[in-house]
C-alpha positions as a Markdown table, in Angstrom:
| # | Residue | x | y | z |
|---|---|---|---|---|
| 1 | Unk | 0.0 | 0.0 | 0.0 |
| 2 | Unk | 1.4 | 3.5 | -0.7 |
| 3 | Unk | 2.2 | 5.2 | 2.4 |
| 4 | Unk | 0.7 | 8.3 | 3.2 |
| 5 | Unk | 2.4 | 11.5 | 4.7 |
| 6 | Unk | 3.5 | 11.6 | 8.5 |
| 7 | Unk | 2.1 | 14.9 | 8.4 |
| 8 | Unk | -0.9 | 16.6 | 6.6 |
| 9 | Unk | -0.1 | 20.1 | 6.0 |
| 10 | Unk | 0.0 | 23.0 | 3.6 |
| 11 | Unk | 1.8 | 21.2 | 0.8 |
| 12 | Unk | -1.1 | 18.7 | 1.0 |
| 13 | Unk | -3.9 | 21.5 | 1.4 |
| 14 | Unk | -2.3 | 23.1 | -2.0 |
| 15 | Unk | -2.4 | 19.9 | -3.9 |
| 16 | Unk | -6.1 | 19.0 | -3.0 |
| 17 | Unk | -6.8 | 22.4 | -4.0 |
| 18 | Unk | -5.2 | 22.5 | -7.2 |
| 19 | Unk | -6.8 | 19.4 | -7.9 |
| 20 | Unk | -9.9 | 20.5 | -7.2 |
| 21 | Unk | -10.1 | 23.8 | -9.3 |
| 22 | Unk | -8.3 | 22.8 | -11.9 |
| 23 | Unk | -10.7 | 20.1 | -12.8 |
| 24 | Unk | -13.5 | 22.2 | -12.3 |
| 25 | Unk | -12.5 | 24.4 | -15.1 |
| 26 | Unk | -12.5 | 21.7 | -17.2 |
| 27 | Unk | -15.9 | 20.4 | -16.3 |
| 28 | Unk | -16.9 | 23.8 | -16.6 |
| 29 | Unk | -15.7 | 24.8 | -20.2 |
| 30 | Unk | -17.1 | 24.1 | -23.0 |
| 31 | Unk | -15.7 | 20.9 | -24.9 |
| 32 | Unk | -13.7 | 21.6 | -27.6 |
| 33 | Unk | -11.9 | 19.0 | -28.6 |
| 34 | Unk | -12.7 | 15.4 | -28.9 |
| 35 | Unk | -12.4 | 13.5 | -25.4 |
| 36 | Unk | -9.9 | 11.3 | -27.1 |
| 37 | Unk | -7.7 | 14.0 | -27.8 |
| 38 | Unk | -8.2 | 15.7 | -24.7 |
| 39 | Unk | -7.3 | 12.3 | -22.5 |
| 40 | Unk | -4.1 | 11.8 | -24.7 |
| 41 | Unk | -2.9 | 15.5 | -23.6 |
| 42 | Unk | -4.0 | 14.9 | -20.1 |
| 43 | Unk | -1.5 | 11.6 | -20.2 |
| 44 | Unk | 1.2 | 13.5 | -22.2 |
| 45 | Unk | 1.4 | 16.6 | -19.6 |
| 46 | Unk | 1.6 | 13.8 | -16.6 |
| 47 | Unk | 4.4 | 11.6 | -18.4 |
| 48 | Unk | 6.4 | 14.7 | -18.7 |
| 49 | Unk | 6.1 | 16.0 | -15.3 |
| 50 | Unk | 6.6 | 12.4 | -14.3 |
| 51 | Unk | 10.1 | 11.8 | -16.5 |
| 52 | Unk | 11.2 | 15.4 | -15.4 |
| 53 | Unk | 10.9 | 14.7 | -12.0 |
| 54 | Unk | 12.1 | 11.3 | -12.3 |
| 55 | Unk | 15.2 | 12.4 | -14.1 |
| 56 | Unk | 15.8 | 15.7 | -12.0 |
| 57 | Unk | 14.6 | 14.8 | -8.3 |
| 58 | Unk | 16.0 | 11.1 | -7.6 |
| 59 | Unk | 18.9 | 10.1 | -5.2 |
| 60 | Unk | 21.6 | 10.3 | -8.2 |
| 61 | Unk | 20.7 | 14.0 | -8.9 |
| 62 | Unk | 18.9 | 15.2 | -5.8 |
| 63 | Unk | 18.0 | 18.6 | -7.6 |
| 64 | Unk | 14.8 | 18.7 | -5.0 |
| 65 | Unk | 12.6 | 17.7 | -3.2 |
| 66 | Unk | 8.8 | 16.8 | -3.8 |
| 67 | Unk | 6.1 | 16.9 | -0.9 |
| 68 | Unk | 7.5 | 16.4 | 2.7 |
| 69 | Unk | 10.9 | 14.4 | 1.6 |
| 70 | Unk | 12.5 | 12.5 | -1.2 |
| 71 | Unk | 10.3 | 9.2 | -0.8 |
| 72 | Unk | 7.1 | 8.6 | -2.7 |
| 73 | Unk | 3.8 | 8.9 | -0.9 |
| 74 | Unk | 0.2 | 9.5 | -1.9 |
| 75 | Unk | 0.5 | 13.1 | -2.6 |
| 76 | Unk | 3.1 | 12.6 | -4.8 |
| 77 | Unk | 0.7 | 11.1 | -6.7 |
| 78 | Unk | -1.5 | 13.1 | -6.6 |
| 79 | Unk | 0.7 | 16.1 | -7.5 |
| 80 | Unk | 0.7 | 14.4 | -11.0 |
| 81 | Unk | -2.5 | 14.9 | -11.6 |
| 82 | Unk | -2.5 | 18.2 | -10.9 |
| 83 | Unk | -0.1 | 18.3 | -14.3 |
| 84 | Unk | -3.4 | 16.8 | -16.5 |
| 85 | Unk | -5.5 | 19.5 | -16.3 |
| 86 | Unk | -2.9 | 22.9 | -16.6 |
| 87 | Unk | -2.0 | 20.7 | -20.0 |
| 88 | Unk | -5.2 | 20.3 | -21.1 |
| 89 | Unk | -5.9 | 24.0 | -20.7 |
| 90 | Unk | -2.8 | 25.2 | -21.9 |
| 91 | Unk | -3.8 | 23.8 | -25.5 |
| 92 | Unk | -7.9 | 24.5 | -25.1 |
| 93 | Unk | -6.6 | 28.7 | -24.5 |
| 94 | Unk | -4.5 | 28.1 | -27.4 |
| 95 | Unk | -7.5 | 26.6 | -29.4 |
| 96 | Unk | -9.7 | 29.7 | -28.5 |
| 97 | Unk | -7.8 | 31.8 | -29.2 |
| 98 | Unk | -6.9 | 30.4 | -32.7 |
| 99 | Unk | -3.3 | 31.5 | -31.6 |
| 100 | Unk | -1.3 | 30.9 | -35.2 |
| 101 | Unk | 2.2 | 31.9 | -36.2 |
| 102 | Unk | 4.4 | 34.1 | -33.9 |
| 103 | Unk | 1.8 | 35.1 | -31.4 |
| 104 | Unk | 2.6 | 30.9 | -30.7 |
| 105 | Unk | 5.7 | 31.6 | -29.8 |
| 106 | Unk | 4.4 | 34.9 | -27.7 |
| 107 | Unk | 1.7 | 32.6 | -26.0 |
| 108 | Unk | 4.6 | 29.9 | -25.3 |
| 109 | Unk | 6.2 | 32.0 | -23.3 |
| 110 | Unk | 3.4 | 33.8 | -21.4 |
| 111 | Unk | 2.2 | 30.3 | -19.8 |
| 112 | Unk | 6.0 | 29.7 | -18.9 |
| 113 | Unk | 5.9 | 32.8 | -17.5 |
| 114 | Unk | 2.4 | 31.8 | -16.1 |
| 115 | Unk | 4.3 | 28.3 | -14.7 |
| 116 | Unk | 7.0 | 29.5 | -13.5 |
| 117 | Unk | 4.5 | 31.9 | -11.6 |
| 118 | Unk | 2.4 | 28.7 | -10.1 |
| 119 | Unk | 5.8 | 26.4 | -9.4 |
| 120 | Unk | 7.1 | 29.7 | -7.3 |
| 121 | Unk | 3.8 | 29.4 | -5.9 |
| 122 | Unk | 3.9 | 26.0 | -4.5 |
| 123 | Unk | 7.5 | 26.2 | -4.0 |
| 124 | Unk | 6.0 | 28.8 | -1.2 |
| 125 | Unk | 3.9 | 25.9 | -0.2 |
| 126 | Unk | 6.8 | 23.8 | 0.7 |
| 127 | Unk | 5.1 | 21.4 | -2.3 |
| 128 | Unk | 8.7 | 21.7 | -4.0 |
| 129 | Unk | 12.3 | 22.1 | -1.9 |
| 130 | Unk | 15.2 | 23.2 | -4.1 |
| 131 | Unk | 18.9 | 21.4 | -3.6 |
| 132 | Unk | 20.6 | 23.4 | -7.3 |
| 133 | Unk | 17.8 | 24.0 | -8.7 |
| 134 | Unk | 16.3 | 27.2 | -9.4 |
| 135 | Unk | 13.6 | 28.8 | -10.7 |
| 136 | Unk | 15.0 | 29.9 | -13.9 |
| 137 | Unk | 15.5 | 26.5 | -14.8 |
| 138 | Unk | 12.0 | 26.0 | -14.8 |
| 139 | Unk | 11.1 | 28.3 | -17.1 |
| 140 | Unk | 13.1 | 27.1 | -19.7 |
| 141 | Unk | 11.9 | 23.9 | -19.4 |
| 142 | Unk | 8.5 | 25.5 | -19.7 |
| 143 | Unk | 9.6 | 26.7 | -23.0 |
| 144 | Unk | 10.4 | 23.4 | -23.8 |
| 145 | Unk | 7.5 | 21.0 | -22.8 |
| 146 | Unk | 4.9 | 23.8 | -24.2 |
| 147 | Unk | 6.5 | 24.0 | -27.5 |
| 148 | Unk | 6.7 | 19.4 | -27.4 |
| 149 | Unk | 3.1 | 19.6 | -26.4 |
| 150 | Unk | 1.7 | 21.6 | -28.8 |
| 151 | Unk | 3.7 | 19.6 | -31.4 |
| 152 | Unk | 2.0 | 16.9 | -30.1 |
| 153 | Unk | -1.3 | 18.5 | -30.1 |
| 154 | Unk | -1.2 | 19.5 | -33.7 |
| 155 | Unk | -0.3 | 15.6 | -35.0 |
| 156 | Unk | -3.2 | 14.4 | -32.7 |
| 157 | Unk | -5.1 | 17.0 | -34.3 |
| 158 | Unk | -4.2 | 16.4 | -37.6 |
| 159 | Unk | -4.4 | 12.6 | -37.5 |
| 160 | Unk | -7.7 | 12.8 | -35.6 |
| 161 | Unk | -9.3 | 14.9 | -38.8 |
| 162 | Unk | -8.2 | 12.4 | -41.3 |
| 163 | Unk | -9.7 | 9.8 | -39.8 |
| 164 | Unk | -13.2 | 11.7 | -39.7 |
């Protein structure tokens, strides 16, 4: 069984929060893309958190800290999630806008700007606990993952409208 924290506090109060309201904006906007589509992006923004971490936060690199300490619990978990539903918005604000050409390089770096924002955020929540790493890594990364996932988007996209 997963072990849950020794302690419940305000790293744990921020995740079940996040949670919450995030997914609530999805349930509450309009549906825009097909749900395959939109489950796919949900995955895709958790497998990247997932990797990054995995890559950046183990024993070997010990870059930070996630939660409470460096072992996996429940919220950990849970903090995953939370990574589903800022994806899945990320490309629905692109899609309503209609945001083509350089204004997608513009609105690339606004929601790194806009991540960086939230990880500083929860970085004030204790959620994250730096050991080398700093913010300003983060926002590059942003740059990074946003530009792979709308890549990603726009071949899901594509292959999903030859197949109707």
């Amino acid at each position: 069984m997963m072990p849950f924290p020794e302690t419940f506090d305000q790293n744990e109060w921020f995740v079940l929060i996040t949670l919450f309201l995030s997914f609530l904006v999805i349930i509450i906007f309009p549906k825009r893309m097909p749900l395959s589509i939109t489950i796919l992006m949900m995955i895709f923004a958790t497998t990247v958190a997932r990797l990054a971490d995995h890559l950046l936060a183990t024993p070997r690199h010990d870059l930070y800290n996630i939660m409470d300490s460096g072992k996996f619990d429940f919220f950990d978990l849970l903090l995953y999630f939370v990574y589903a539903p800022f994806g899945y918005i990320f490309v629905y604000v692109y899609e309503w806008l209609k945001v083509k050409g350089y204004w997608t390089i513009i609105y690339i770096y606004l929601w790194s700007i806009f991540g960086a924002f939230f990880e500083w955020v929860a970085v004030q929540f204790k959620v994250f606990e730096y050991h080398g790493w700093e913010l300003k890594y983060s926002f590059t990364f942003y740059v990074c993952t946003q530009a792979l996932t709308l890549l990603f988007y726009g071949y899901l996209r594509k292959n999903h409208e030859g197949r109707l």
